[in-house]
PyMOL Python script that loads the backbone (N, CA, C, O; Angstrom):
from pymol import cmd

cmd.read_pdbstr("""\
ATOM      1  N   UNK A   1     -21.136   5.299  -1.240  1.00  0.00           N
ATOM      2  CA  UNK A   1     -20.529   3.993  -1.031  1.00  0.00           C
ATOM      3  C   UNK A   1     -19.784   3.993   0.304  1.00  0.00           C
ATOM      4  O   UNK A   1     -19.074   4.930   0.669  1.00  0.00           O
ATOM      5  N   UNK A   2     -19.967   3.032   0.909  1.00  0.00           N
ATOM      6  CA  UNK A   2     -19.499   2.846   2.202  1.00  0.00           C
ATOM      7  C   UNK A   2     -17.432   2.747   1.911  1.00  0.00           C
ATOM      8  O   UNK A   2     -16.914   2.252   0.910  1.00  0.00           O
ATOM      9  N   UNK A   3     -16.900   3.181   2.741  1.00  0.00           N
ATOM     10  CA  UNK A   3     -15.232   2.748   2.802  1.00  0.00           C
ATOM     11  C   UNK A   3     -14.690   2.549   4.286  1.00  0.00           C
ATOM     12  O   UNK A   3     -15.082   3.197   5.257  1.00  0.00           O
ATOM     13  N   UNK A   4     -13.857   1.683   4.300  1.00  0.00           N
ATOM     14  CA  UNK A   4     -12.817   1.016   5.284  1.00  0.00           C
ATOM     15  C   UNK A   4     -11.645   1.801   5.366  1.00  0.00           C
ATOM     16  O   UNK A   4     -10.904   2.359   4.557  1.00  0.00           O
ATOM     17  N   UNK A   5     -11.699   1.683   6.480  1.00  0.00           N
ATOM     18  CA  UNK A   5     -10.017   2.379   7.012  1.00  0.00           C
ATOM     19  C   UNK A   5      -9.034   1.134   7.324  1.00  0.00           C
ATOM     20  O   UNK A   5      -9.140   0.267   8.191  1.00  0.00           O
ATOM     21  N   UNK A   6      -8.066   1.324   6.357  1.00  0.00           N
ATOM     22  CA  UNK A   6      -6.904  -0.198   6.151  1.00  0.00           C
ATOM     23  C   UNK A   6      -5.418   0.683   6.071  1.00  0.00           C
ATOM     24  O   UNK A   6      -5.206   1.733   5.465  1.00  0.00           O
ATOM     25  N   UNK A   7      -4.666   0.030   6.740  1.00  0.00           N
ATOM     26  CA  UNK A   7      -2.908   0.354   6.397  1.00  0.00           C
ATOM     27  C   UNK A   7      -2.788  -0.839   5.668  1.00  0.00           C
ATOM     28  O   UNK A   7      -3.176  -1.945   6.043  1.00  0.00           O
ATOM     29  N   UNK A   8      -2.031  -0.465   4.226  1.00  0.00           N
ATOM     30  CA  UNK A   8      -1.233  -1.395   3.534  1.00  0.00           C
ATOM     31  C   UNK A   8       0.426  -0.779   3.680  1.00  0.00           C
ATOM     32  O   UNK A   8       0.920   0.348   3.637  1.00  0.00           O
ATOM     33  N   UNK A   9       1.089  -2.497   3.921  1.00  0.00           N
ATOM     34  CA  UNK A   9       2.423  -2.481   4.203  1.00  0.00           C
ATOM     35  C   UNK A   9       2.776  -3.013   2.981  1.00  0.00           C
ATOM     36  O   UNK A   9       2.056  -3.714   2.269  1.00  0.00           O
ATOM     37  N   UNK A  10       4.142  -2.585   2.716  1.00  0.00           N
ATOM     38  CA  UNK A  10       4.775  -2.647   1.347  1.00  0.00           C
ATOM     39  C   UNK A  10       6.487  -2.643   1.260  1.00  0.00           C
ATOM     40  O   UNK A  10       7.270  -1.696   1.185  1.00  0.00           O
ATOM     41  N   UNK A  11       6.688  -3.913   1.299  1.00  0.00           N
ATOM     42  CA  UNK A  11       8.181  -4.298   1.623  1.00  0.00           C
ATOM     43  C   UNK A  11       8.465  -4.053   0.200  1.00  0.00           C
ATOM     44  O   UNK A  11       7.677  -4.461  -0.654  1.00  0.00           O
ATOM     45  N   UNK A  12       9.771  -3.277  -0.183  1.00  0.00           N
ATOM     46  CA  UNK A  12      10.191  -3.270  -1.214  1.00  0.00           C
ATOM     47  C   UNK A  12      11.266  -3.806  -1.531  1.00  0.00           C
ATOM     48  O   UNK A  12      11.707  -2.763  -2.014  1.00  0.00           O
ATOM     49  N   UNK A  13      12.171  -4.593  -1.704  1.00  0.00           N
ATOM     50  CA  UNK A  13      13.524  -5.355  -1.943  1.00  0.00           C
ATOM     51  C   UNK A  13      13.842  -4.814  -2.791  1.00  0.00           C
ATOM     52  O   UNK A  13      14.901  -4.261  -2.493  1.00  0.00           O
ATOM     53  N   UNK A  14      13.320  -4.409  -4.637  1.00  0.00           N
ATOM     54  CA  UNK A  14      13.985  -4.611  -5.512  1.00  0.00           C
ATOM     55  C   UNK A  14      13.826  -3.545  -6.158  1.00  0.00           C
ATOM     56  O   UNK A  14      12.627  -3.270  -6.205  1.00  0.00           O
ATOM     57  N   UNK A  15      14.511  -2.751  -6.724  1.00  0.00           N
ATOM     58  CA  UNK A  15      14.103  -1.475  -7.528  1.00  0.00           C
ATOM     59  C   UNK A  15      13.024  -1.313  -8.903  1.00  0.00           C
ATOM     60  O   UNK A  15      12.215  -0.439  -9.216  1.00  0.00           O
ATOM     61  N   UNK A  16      13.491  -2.743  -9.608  1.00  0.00           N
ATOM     62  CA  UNK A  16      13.066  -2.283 -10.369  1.00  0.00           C
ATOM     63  C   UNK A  16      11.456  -1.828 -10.814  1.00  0.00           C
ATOM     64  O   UNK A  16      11.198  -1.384 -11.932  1.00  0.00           O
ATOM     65  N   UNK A  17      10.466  -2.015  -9.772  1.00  0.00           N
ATOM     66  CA  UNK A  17       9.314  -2.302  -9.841  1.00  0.00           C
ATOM     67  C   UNK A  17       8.779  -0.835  -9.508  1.00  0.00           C
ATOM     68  O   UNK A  17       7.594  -0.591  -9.734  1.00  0.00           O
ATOM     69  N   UNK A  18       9.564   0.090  -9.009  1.00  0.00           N
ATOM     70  CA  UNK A  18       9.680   1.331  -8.208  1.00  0.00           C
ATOM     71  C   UNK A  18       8.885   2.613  -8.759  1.00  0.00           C
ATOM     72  O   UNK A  18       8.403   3.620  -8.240  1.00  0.00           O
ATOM     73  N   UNK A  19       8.963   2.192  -9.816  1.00  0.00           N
ATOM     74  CA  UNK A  19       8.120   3.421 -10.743  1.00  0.00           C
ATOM     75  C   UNK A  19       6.841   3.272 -11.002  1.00  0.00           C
ATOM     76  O   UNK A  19       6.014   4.183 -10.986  1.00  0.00           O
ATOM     77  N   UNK A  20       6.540   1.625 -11.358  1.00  0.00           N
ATOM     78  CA  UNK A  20       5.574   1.086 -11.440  1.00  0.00           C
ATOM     79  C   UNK A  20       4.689   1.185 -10.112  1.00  0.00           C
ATOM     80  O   UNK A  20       3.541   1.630 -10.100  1.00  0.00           O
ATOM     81  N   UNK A  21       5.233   0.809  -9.233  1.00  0.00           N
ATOM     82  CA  UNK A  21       4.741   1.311  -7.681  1.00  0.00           C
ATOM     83  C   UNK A  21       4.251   2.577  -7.261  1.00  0.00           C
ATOM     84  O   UNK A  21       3.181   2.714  -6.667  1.00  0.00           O
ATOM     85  N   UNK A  22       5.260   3.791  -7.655  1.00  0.00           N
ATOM     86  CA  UNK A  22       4.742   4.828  -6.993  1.00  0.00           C
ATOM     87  C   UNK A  22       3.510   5.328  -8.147  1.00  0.00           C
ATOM     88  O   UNK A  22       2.672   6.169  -7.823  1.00  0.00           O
ATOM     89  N   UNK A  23       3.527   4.744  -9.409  1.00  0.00           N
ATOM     90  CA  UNK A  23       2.707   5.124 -10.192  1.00  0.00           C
ATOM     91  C   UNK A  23       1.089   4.834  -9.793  1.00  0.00           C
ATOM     92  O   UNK A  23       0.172   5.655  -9.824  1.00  0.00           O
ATOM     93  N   UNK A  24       1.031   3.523  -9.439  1.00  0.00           N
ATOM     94  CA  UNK A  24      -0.078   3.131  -8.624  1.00  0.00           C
ATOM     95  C   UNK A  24      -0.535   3.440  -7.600  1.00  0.00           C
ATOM     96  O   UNK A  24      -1.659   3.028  -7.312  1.00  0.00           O
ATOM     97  N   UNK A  25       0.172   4.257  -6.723  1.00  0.00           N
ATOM     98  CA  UNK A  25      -0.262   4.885  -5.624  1.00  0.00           C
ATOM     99  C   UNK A  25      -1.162   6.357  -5.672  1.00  0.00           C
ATOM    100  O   UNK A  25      -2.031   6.821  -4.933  1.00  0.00           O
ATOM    101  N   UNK A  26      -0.299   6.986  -7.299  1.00  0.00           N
ATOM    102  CA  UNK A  26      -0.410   7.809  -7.632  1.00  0.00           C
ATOM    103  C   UNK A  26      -2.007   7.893  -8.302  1.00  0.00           C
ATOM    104  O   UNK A  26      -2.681   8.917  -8.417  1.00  0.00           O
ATOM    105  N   UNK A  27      -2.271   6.931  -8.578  1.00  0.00           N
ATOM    106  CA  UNK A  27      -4.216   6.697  -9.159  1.00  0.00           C
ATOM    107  C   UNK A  27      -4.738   6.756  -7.950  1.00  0.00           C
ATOM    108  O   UNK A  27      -5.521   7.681  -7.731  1.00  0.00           O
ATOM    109  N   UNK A  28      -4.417   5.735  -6.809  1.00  0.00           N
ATOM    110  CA  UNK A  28      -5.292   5.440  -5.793  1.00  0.00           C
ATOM    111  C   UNK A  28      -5.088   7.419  -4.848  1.00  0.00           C
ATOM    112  O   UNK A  28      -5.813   7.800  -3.929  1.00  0.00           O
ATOM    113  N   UNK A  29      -4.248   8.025  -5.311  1.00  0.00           N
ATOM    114  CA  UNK A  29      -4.010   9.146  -4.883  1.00  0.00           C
ATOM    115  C   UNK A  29      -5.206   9.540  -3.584  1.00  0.00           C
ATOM    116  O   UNK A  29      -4.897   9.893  -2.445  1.00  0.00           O
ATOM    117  N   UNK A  30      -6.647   9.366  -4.126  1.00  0.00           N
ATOM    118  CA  UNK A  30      -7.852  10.402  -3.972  1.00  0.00           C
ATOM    119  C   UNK A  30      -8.347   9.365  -2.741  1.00  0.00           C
ATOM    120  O   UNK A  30      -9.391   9.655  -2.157  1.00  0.00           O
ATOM    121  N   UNK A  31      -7.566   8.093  -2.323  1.00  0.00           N
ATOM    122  CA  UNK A  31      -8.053   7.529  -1.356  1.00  0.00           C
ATOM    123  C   UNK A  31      -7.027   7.514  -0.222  1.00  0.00           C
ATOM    124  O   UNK A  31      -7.331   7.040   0.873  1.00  0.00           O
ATOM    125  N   UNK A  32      -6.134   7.892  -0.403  1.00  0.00           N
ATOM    126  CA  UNK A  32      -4.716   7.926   0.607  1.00  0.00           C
ATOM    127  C   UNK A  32      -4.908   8.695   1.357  1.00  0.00           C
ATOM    128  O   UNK A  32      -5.312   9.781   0.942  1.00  0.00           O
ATOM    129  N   UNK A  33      -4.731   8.521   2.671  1.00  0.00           N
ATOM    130  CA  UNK A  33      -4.754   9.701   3.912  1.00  0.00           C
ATOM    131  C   UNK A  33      -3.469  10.165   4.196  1.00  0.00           C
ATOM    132  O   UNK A  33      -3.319  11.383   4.289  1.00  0.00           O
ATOM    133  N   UNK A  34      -2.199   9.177   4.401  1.00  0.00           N
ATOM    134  CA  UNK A  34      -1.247   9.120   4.599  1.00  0.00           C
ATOM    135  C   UNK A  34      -0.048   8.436   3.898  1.00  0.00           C
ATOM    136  O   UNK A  34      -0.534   7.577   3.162  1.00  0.00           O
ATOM    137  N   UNK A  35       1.052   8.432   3.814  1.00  0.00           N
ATOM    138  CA  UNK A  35       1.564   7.265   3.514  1.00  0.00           C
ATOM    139  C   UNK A  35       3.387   7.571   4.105  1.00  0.00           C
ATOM    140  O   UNK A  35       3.829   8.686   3.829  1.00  0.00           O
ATOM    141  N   UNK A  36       3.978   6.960   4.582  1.00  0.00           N
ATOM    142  CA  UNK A  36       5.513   7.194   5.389  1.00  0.00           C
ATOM    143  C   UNK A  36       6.189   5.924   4.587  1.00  0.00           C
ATOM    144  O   UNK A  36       5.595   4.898   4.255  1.00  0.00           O
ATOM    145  N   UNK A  37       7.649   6.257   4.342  1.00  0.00           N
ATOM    146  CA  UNK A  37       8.607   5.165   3.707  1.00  0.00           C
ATOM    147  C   UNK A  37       9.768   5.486   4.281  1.00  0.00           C
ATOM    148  O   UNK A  37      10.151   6.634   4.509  1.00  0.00           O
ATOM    149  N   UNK A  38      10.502   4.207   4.588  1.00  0.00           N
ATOM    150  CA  UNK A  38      11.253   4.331   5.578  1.00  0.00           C
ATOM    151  C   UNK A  38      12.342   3.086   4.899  1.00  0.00           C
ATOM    152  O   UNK A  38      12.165   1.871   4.800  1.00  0.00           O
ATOM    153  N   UNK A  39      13.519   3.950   4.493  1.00  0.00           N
ATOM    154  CA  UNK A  39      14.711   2.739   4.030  1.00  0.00           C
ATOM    155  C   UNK A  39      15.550   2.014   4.861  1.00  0.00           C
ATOM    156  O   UNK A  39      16.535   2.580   5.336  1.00  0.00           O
ATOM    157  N   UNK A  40      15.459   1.559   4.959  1.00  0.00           N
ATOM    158  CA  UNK A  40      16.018   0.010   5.770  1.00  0.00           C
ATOM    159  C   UNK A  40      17.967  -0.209   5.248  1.00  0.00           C
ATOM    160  O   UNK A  40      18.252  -0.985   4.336  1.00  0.00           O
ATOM    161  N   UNK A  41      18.666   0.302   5.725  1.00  0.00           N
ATOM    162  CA  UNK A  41      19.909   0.520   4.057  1.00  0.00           C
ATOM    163  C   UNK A  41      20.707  -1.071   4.727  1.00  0.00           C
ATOM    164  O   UNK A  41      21.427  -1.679   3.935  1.00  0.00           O
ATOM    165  N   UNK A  42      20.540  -1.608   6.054  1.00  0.00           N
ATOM    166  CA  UNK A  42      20.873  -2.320   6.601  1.00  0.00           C
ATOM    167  C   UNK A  42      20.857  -3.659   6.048  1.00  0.00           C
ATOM    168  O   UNK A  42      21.756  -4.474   6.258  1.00  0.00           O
ATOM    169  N   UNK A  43      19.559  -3.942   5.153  1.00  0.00           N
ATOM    170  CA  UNK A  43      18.976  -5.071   5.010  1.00  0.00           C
ATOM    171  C   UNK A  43      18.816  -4.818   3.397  1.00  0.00           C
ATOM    172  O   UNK A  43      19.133  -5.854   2.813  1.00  0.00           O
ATOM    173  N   UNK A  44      18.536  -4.069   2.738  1.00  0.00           N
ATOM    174  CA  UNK A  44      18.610  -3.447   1.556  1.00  0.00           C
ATOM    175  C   UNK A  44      17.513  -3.529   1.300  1.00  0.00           C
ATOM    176  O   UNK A  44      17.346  -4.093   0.219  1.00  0.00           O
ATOM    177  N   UNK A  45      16.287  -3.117   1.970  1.00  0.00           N
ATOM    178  CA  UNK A  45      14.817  -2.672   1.583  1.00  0.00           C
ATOM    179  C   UNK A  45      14.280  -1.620   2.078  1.00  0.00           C
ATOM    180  O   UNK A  45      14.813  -0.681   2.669  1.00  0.00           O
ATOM    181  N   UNK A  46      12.893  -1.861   1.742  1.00  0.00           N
ATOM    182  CA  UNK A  46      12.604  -0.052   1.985  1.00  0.00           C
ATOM    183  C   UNK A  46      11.021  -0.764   2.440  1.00  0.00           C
ATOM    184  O   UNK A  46      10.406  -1.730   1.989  1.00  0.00           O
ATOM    185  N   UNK A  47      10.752   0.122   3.435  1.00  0.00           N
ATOM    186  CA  UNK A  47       9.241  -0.233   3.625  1.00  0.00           C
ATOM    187  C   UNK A  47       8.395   0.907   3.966  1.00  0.00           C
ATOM    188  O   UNK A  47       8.819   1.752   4.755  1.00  0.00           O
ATOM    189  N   UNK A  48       6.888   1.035   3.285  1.00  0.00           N
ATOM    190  CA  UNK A  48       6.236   1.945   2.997  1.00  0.00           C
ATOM    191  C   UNK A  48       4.973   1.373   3.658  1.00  0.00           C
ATOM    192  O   UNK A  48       4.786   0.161   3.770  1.00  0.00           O
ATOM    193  N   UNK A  49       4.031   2.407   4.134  1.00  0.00           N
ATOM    194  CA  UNK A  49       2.926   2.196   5.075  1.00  0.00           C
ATOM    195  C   UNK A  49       2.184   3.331   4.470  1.00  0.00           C
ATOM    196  O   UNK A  49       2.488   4.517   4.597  1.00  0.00           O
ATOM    197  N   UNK A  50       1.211   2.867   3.818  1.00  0.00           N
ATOM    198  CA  UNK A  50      -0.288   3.504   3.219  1.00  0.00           C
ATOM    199  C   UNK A  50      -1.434   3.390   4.476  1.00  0.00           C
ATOM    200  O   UNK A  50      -1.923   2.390   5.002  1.00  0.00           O
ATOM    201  N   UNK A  51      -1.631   4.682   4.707  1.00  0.00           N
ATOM    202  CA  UNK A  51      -3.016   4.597   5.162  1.00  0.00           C
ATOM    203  C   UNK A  51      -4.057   4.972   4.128  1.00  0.00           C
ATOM    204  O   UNK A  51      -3.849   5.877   3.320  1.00  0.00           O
ATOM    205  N   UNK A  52      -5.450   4.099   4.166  1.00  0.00           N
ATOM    206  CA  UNK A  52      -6.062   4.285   3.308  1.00  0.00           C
ATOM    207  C   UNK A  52      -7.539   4.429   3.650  1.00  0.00           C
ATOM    208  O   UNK A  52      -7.860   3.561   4.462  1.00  0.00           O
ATOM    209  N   UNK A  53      -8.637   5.298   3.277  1.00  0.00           N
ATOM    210  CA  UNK A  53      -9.662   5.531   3.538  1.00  0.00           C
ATOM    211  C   UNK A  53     -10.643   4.998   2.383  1.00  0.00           C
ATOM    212  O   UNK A  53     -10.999   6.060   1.872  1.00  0.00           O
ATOM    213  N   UNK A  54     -11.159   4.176   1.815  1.00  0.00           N
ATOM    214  CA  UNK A  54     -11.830   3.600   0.266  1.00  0.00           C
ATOM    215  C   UNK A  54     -12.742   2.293   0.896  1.00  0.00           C
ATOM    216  O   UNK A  54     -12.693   1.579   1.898  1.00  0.00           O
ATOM    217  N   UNK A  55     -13.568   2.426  -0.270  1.00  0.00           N
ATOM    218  CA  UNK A  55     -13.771   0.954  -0.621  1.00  0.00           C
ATOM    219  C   UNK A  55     -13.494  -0.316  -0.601  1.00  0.00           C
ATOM    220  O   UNK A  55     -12.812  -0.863  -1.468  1.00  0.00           O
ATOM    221  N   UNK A  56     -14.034  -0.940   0.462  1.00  0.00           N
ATOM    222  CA  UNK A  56     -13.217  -2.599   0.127  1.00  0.00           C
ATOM    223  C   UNK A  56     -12.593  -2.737  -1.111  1.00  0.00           C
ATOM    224  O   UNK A  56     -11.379  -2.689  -1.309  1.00  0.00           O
ATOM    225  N   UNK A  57     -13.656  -2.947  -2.108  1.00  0.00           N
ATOM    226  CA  UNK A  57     -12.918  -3.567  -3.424  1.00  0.00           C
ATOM    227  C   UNK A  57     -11.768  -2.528  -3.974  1.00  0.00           C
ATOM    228  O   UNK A  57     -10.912  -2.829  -4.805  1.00  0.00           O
ATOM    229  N   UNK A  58     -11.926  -1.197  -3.321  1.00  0.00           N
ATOM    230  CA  UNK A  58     -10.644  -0.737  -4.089  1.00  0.00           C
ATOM    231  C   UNK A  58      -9.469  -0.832  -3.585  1.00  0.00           C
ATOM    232  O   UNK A  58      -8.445  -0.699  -4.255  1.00  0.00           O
ATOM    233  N   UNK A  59      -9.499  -1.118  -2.124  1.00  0.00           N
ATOM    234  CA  UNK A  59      -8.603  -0.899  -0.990  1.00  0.00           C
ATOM    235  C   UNK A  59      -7.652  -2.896  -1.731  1.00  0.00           C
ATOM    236  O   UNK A  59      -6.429  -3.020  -1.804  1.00  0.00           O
ATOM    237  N   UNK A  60      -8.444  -3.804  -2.040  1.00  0.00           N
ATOM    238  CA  UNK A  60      -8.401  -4.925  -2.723  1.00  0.00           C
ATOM    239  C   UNK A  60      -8.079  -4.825  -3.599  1.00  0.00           C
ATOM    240  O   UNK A  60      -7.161  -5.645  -3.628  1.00  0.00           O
ATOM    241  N   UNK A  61      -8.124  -4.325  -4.629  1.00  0.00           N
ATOM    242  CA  UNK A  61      -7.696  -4.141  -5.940  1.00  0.00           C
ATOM    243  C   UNK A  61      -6.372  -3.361  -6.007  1.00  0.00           C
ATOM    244  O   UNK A  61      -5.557  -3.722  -6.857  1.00  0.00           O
ATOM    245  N   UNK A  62      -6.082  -2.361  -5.223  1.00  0.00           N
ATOM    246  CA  UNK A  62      -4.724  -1.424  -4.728  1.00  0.00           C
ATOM    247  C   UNK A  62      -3.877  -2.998  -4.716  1.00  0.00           C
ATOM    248  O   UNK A  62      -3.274  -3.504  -5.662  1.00  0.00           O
ATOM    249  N   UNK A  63      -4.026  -3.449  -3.590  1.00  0.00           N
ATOM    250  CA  UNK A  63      -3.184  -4.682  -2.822  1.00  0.00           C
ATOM    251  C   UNK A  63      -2.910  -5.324  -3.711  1.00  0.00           C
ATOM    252  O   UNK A  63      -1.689  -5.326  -3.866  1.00  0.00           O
ATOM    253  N   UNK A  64      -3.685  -6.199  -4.778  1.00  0.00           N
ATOM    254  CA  UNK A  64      -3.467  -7.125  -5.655  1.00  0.00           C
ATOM    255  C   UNK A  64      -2.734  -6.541  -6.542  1.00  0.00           C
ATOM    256  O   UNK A  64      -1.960  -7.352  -7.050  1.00  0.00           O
ATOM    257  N   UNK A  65      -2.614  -5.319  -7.028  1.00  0.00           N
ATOM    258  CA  UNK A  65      -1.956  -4.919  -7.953  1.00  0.00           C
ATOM    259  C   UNK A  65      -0.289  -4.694  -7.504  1.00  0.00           C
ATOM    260  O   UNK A  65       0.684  -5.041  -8.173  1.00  0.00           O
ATOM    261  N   UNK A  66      -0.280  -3.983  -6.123  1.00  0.00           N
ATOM    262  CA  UNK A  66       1.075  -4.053  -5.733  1.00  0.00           C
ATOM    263  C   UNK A  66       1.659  -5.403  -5.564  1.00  0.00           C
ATOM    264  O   UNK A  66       2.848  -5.670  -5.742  1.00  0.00           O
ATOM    265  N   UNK A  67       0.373  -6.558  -5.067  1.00  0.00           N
ATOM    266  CA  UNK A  67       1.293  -7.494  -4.660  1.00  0.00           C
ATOM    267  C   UNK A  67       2.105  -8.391  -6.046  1.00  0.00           C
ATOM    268  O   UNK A  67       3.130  -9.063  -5.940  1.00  0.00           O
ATOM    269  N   UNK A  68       1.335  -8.167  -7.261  1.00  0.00           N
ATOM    270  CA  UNK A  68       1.934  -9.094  -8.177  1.00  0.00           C
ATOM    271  C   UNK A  68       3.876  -8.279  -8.405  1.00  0.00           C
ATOM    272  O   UNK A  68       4.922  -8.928  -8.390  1.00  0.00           O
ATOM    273  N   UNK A  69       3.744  -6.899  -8.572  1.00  0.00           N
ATOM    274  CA  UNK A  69       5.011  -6.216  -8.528  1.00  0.00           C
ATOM    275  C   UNK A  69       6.544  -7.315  -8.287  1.00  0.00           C
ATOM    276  O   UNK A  69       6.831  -7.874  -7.229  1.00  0.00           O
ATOM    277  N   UNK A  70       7.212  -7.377  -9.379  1.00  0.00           N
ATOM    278  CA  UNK A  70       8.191  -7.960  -9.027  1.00  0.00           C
ATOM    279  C   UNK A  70       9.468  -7.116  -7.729  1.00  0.00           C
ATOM    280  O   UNK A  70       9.920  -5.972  -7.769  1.00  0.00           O
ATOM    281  N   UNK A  71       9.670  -7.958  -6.945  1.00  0.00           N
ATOM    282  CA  UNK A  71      10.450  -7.575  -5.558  1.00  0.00           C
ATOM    283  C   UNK A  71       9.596  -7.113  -4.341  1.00  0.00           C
ATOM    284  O   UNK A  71       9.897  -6.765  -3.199  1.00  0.00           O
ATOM    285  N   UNK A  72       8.286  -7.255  -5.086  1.00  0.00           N
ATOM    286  CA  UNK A  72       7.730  -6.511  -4.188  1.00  0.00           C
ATOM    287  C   UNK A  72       6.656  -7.345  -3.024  1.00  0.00           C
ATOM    288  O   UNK A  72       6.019  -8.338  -3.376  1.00  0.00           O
ATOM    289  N   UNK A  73       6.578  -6.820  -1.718  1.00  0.00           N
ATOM    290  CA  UNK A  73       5.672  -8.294  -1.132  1.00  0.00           C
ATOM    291  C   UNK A  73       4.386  -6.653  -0.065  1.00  0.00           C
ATOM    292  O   UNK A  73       4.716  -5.535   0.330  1.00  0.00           O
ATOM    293  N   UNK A  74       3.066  -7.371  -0.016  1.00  0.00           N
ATOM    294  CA  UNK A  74       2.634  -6.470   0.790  1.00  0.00           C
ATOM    295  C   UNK A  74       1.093  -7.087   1.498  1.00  0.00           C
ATOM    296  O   UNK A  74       0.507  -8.026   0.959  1.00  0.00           O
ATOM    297  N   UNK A  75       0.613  -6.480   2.635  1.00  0.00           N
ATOM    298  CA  UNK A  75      -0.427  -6.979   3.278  1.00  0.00           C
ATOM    299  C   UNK A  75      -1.095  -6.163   3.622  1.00  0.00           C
ATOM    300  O   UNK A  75      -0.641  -5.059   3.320  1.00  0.00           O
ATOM    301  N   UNK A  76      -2.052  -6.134   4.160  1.00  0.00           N
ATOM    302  CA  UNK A  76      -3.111  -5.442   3.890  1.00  0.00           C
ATOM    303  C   UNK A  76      -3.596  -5.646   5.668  1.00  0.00           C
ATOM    304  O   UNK A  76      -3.580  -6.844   5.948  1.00  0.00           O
ATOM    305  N   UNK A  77      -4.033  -4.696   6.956  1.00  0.00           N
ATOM    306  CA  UNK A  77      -4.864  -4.677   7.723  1.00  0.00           C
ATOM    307  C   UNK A  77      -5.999  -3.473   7.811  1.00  0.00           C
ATOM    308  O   UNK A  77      -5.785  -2.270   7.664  1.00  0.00           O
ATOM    309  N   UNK A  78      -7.142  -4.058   8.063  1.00  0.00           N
ATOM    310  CA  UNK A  78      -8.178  -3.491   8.404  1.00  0.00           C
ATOM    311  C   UNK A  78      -8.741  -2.613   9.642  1.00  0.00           C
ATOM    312  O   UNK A  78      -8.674  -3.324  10.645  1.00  0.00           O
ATOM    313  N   UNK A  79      -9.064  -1.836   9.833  1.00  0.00           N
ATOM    314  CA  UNK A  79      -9.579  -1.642  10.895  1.00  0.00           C
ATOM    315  C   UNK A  79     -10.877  -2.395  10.987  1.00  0.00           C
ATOM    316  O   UNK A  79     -11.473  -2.621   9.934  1.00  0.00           O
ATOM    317  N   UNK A  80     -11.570  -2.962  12.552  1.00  0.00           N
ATOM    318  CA  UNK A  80     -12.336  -3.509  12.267  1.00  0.00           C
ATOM    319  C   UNK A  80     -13.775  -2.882  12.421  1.00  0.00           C
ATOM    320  O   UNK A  80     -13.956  -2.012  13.273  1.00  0.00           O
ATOM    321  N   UNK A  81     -15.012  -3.404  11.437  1.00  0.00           N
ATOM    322  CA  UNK A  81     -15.812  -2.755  11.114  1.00  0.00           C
ATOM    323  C   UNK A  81     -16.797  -1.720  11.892  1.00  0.00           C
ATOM    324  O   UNK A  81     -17.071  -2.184  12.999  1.00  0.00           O
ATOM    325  N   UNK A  82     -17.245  -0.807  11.720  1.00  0.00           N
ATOM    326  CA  UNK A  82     -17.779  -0.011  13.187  1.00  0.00           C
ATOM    327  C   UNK A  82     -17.183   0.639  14.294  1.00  0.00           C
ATOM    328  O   UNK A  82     -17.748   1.286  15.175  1.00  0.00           O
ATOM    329  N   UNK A  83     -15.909   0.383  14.143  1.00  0.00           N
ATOM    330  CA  UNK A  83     -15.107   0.923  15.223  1.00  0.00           C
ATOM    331  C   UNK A  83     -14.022   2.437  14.546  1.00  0.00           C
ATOM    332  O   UNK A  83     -12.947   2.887  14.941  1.00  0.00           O
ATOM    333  N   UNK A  84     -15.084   2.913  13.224  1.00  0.00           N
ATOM    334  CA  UNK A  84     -14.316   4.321  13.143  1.00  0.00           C
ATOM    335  C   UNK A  84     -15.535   4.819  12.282  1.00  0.00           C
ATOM    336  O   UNK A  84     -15.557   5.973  11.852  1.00  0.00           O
TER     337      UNK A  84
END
""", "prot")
cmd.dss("prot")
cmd.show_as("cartoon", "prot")
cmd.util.cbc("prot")
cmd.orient("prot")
């Protein structure tokens, strides 16, 4: 199966979603190349940057699942196609 190279960004505001979060990262485990989190204590969030090597639809399905997360907001860029 073909896969995309995408960074998903992942603003976190609110705690309580936090477990639930890293739990999900923790499945997509086997597609993660990278991932850096960086707390913000200024603003009271935390923001996390997934690099990811997968499947469209899974790299899609990751996103949708973080994005419903209460506190939680995130987006998704692509690299574009052919150029890795």
């Amino acid at each position: 199966m073909e896969t995309r190279v995408a960074v998903l960004t992942i603003i976190v505001r609110e705690g309580s979603s936090v477990a639930v979060l890293n739990e999900l990262l923790h499945q997509y485990g086997n597609y993660i190349i990278s991932r850096m989190g960086v707390p913000y204590r200024q603003k009271n969030v935390n923001i996390i940057c997934v690099a990811l090597d997968a499947p469209g639809d899974v790299i899609s399905a990751l996103s949708g699942k973080i994005g419903r997360l209460e506190g939680i907001t995130t987006k998704t860029v692509y690299a574009p196609e052919g150029a890795i």
